[in-house]
ROPA-384868 format. One record per residue (C-alpha): x, y, z. Coordinates in steps of 0.2 Angstrom, whole numbers, padded with zeros to 4 digits, always signed. Layout:
% ROPA-384868
XYZ ...
//
This chain:
% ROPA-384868
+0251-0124+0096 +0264-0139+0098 +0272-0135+0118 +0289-0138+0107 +0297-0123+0098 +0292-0124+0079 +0294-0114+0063 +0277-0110+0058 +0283-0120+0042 +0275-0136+0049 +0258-0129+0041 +0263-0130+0027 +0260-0149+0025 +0241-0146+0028 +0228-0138+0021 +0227-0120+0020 +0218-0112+0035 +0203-0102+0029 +0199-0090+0043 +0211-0079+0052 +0209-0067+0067 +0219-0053+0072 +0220-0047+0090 +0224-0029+0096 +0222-0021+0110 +0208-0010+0101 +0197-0024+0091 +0196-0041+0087 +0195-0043+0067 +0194-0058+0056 +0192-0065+0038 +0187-0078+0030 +0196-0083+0012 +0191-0097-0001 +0200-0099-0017 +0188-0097-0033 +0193-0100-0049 +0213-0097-0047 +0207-0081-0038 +0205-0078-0018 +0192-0070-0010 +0186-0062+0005 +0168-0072+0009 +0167-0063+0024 +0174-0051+0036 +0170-0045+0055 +0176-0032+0069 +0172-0032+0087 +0178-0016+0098 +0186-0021+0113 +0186-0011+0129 +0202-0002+0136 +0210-0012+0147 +0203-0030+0141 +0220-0033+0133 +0237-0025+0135 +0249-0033+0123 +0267-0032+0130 +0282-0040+0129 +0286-0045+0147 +0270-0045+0156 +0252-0052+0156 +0243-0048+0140 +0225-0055+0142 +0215-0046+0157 +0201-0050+0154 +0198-0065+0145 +0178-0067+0150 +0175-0053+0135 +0191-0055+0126 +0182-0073+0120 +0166-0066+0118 +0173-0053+0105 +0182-0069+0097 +0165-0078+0098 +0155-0065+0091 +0168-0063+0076 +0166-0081+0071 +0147-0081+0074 +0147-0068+0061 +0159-0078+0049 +0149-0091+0048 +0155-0101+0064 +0160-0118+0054 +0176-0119+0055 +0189-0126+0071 +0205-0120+0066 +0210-0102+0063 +0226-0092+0059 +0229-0079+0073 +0238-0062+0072 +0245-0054+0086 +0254-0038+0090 +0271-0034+0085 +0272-0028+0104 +0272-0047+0112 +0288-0051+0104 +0307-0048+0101 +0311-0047+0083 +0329-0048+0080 +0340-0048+0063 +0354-0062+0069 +0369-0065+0057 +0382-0080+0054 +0397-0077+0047 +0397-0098+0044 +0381-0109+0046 +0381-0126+0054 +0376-0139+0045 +0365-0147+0055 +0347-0138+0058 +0350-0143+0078 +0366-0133+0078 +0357-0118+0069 +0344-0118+0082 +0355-0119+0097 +0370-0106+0090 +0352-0094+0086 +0346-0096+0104 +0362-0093+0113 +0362-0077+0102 +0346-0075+0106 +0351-0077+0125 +0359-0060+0127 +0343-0053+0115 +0328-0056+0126 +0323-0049+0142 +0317-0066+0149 +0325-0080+0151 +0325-0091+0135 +0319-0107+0140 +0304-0101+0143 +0302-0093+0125 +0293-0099+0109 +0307-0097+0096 +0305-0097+0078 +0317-0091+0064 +0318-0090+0044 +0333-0090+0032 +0336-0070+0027 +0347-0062+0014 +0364-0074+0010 +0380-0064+0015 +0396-0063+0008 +0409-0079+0011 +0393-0092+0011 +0386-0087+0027 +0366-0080+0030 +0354-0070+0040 +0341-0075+0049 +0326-0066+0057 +0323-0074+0073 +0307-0071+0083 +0305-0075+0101 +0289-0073+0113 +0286-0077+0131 +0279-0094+0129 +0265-0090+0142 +0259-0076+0134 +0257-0085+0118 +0247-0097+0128 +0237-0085+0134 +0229-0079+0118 +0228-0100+0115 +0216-0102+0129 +0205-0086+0123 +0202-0096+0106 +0199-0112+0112 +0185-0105+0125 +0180-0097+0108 +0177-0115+0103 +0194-0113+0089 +0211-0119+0088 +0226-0106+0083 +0236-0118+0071 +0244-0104+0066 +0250-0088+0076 +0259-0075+0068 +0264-0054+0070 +0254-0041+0063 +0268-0032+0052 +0273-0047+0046 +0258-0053+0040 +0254-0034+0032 +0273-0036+0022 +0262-0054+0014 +0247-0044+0010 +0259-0031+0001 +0270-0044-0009 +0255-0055-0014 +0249-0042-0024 +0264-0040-0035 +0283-0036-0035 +0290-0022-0028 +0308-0018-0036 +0320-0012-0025 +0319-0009-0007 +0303-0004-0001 +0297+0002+0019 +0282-0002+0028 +0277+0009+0042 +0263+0002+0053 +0256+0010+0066 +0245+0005+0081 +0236+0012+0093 +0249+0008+0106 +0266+0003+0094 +0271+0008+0078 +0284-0004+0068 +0297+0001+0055 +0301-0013+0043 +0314-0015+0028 +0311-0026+0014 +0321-0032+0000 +0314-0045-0012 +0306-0058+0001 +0319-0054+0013 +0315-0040+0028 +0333-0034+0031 +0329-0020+0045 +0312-0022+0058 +0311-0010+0071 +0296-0009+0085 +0293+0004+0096 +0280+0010+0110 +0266+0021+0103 +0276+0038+0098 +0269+0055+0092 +0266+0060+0076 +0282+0071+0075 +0292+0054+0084 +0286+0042+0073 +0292+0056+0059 +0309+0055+0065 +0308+0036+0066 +0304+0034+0049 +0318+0047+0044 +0331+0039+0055 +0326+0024+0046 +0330+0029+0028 +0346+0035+0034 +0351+0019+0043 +0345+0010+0026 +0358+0021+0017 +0371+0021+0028 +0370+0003+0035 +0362-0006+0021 +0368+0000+0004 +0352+0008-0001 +0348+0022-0013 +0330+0025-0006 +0313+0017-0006 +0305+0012-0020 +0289+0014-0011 +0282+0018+0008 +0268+0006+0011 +0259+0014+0027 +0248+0004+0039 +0237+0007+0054 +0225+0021+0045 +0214+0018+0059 +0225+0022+0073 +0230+0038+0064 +0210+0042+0061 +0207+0062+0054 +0227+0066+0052 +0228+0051+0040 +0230+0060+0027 +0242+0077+0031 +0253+0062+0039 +0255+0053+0024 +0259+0071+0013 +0269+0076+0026 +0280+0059+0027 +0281+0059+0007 +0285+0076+0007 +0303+0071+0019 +0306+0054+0011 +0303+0060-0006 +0295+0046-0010 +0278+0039-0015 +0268+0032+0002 +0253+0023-0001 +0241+0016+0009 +0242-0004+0011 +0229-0011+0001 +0226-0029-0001 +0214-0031-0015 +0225-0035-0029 +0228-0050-0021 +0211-0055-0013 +0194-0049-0023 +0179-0043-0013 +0164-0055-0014 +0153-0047-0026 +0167-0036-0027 +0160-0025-0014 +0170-0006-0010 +0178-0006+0007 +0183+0011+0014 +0202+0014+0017 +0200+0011+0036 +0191-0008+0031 +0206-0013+0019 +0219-0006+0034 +0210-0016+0047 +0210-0032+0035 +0226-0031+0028 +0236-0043+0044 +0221-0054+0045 +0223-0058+0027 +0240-0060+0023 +0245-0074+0035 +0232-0084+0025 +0238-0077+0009 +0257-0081+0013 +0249-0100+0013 +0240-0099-0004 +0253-0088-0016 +0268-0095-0024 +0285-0099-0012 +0294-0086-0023 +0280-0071-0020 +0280-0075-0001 +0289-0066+0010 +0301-0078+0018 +0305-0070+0034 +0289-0068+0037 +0284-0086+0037 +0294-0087+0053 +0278-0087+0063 +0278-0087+0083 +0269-0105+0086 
//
């Protein structure tokens, strides 16, 4: 990671990465991706449980406690991959940052003013002292009068160095660090449109996220501390009535749900239960129509849940500027 603030956009001048890694505070998971004949696939996949306690991803405190098997997870993730490469795509938890939908009613002209008007809004926003913040933001739905919203994300800077230090005692590079919900709304658009608004609801083991999309656009993002099943409920609920009332919606088009392995046996009745009070379709993420299996092997549910993140921040590389999700290109580093 440059030690200057940077849109993640800066990768886009270089070559693709080809292995990502997620980080939770349950598992290390990764992926590699190669492109085959105008198609990608998955060449390989790996999981590594990680001990309670090991990390703790939070917002305003140290994350990494034990970084001694938090790089040997890491290590034995790539060793399984194939250990080649020296550069990976990282995903992190939702829980390390603040996500905030920002709006200008008039945009300066200049990208300098942009980014100094979005971190004095931003000032009021964070819970730590900005200068000591890795910023990034990405252009968001146009508004009425020519002005714009933007999806800003900001993370303690040392905690992003933290996990940096993690992969480079794993012998790799995070080029490219990103959020986990983000990275699942790229997994979701890469395998085709969706018209209309459409919800995903993510949960992990120690968060769930509520986000909002429209076209390439997240227009609502929401992240809470892990929540019952009955509060995650009235989350999800209070959500489609702010997307109503607030946002001119007329439902969801689809409920894309995430984090089947967090939810484990009540997977199901959950998802019945939430399609049942939204009265609409929820599906379980699935990334395959965008990235084939090698030898187009079946995964379970759980697999494709787990994989999802880790793929999509290197499909959001590979897929047209048009079918990527433009707010969630605004990566943390």
């Amino acid at each position: 990671m440059s030690q200057k603030d940077a849109s993640a956009r800066s990768w886009l001048a270089s070559q693709p990465p080809g292995v990502a890694v997620e980080l939770t505070a349950t598992r290390v998971a990764g992926v590699a991706l190669a492109d085959s004949g105008g198609s990608r696939v998955v060449t390989a996949h790996a999981i590594e449980p990680l001990s309670p306690g090991v990390l703790t991803p939070g917002l305003n405190a140290a994350n990494v406690h034990e970084e001694g098997a938090l790089v040997s997870a890491i290590r034995a993730v790539l060793t399984s991959l194939g250990g080649r490469t020296r550069k990976v795509a990282l995903v992190l938890p939702d829980s390390i940052a603040k996500v905030s939908l920002v709006r200008f009613e008039k945009v300066p002209a200049k990208a300098a003013d942009l980014e100094q008007l979005i971190r004095w809004q931003m000032r009021k926003a964070a819970p730590f002292r900005i200068e000591d913040a890795q910023l990034a933001y990405e252009a968001g739905v146009e508004l009425p009068g020519g002005g714009r919203e933007y999806l800003v994300t900001v993370v303690r800077r040392d905690i992003v160095q933290s996990y940096e230090r993690a992969c480079e005692a794993a012998g790799v590079q995070a080029g490219l660090i990103d959020l986990a919900s983000f990275n699942q709304i790229n997994a979701v658009l890469a395998s085709g449109e969706s018209p209309g608004d459409w919800l995903l609801v993510n949960v992990a083991s120690d968060y769930a996220t509520l986000a909002v999309v429209r076209g390439g656009d997240v227009v609502f993002f929401r992240n809470r501390s892990s929540a019952g099943e009955a509060e995650l409920a009235d989350l999800v609920h209070q959500t489609a009535m702010y997307h109503e009332d607030r946002l001119g919606g007329g439902g969801f088009s689809r409920v894309v749900l995430a984090g089947l392995s967090a939810l484990g046996a009540d997977t199901e009745r959950f998802r019945l239960s939430l399609e049942e009070r939204m009265g609409a379709t929820v599906e379980p993420i699935d990334f395959r129509p965008a990235a084939e299996l090698r030898n187009r092997i079946t995964v379970s549910p759980d697999l494709c849940d787990i994989l999802a993140a880790p793929i999509g921040i290197l499909l959001r590389e590979r897929v047209s500027r048009g079918a990527r999700v433009r707010a969630a290109a605004s990566g943390v580093a």
